[in-house]
C-alpha angles and dihedrals in degrees: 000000000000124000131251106207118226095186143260130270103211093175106147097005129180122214106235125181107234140176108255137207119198107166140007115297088356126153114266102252117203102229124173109244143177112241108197134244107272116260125205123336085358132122134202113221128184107224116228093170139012132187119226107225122190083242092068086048095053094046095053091056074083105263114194087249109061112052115225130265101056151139122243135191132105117182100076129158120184145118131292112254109175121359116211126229117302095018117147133181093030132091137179104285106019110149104235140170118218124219136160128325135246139184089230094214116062113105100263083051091053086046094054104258104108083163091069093041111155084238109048100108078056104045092037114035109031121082102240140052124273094269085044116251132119129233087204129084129171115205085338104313130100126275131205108246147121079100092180101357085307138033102218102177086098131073086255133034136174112224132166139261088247103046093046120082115191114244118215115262089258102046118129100234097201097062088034104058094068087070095074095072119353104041093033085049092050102026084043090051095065102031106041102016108038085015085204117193145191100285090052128099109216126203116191119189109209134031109217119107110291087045084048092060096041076064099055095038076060102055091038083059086050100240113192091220124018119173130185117213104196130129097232117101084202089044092049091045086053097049091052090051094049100056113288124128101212139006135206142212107216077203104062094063134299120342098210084057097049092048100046081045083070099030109025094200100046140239132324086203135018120177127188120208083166106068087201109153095224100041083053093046082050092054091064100062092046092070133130116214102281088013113148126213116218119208123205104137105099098223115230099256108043099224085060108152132208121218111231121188097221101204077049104060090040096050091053112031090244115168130190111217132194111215127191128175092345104288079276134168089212087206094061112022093051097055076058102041088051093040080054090047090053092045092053093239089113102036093187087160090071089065095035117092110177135215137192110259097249080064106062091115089057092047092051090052101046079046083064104036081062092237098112121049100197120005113202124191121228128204128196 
């Protein structure tokens, strides 16, 4: 799908500094923009800190869907600087955290389910608003923005009234912002869409941040056995101190064997961050009658396919499961997921390095490298 353009109102603009893509696989530039004024039911935030997701990373390789030029990110957390017409439950000033965008009033969002909206490729993953227009311009022409209801890889961003929860005064907005992808989509995972519980064994493959916080989802659920399958000996370390059980090398053998090794008749729930074709084949295998494998790692072609024995399936209840931001009501599971943080029962600040926002090339790189487990962006 690419864009026509309908134009920018730029009334009452603001100049903003952004990371900017201009071409596939291209480096993020950092460019200075005009973010516009905020229409009806939008906010403008100034972003103080903003997570870097691998969603943001896959998009600017130039998918169909997102024109370039554009501008990414989409686990802000800022204040509210100007509210639109017709806004309510926000003022100048107001700490808030940004996360994906729904219509509100589809069926899966009236039943409770805005992950599942019937317009999220729309509101998400195209470069404009849903009338189609951008906030964003570059030296007067119009820039692909509004990446998950906000594009928050800039110093300003216009969100809406539904994709934007209220902090309280005192939040610290740099180990909070991951919570409006990453940790809802982990942490999500476990507690709404599996809704795992005490008696439950939980097997999660990958240890980067959204894996991490399916951990700790698990060990908030109380899970009785949670083990983490990732390559990483840090990785692993980490795992175990945030709440897993076990964890396991993929290297070291088969990972259906290790874990039945530890729970002979398999998982109740097994969920990949990693999208890999052989650790999901795996999962299969790992599973407890009526166990369910959750999927969240975006593979590396697209049309990817899973393998399902089918008898299989049928003999033991199995079910295969696509998850996508957690199956979360933002405006309810965040306050959660933030009163957790502050309690210490979710320590995302032990996952989280940050980095000054000139540096978001650096921090993409040390994200790859492995060294870093969640990069989050700082502004001034």
């Amino acid at each position: 799908m690419r864009t026509q353009w309908k134009g920018t109102d730029v009334t009452e603009a603001v100049q903003a500094i952004a990371a900017v893509v201009h071409q596939p696989m291209g480096p993020f530039e950092l460019r200075t923009i005009e973010v516009a004024a905020p229409g009806a039911g939008e906010l403008r935030v100034a972003v103080k800190a903003v997570g870097i997701c691998h969603t943001d990373l896959v998009f600017a390789t130039g998918m169909a869907s997102m024109t370039l030029p554009a501008v990414f990110g989409h686990e802000g957390a800022g204040i509210v600087e100007a509210v639109g017409p017709g806004v309510e439950g926000f003022s100048v000033g107001d700490k808030v955290l940004l996360t994906f965008d729904s219509c509100g009033h589809c069926r899966r969002c009236a039943e409770g389910h805005p992950a599942y909206c019937q317009d999220f490729p729309m509101r998400n993953y195209a470069p404009v608003r849903p009338d189609g227009t951008t906030a964003l311009s570059l030296a007067g022409e119009p820039l692909g923005g509004q990446f998950f209801g906000q594009s928050s890889f800039a110093s300003h961003a216009i969100s809406r009234v539904g994709n934007t929860v209220k902090l309280p005064p005192d939040a610290d907005l740099a180990m909070l912002a991951p919570l409006g992808c990453g940790v809802q989509t982990g942490a999500g995972a476990v507690l709404r869409s599996h809704g795992a519980g005490p008696e439950d064994v939980l097997v999660v493959i990958g240890g980067g941040a959204v894996g991490l916080s399916a951990v700790m989802g698990g060990k908030i659920a109380g899970c009785r056995t949670i083990i983490l399958i990732e390559p990483r000996a840090d990785r692993r370390a980490l795992g175990l101190s945030l709440g897993a059980h076990h964890a396991i090398d993929p290297a070291a053998g088969d990972t259906a064997e290790a874990v039945r090794a530890i729970s002979p008749l398999g998982a109740d729930h097994v969920i990949d961050t990693s999208g890999h074709g052989g650790a999901l084949q795996a999962g299969l295998q790992m599973l407890a009658p009526m166990g369910t494998l959750g999927l969240i790692g975006v593979p590396a072609q697209f049309d990817a396919t899973l393998n399902l024995a089918i008898a299989q399936a049928i003999t033991f209840g199995h079910r295969v499961m696509g998850i996508i931001e957690g199956d979360s009501v933002p405006a309810d599971f965040l306050p959660q997921l933030v009163n957790w943080a502050r309690s210490g029962a979710l320590p995302v600040e032990r996952m989280v390095t940050t980095y000054p926002f000139a540096e978001i090339n650096r921090a993409i790189h040390e994200a790859h490298e492995g060294g870093t487990v969640k990069p989050v962006l700082l502004f001034d």
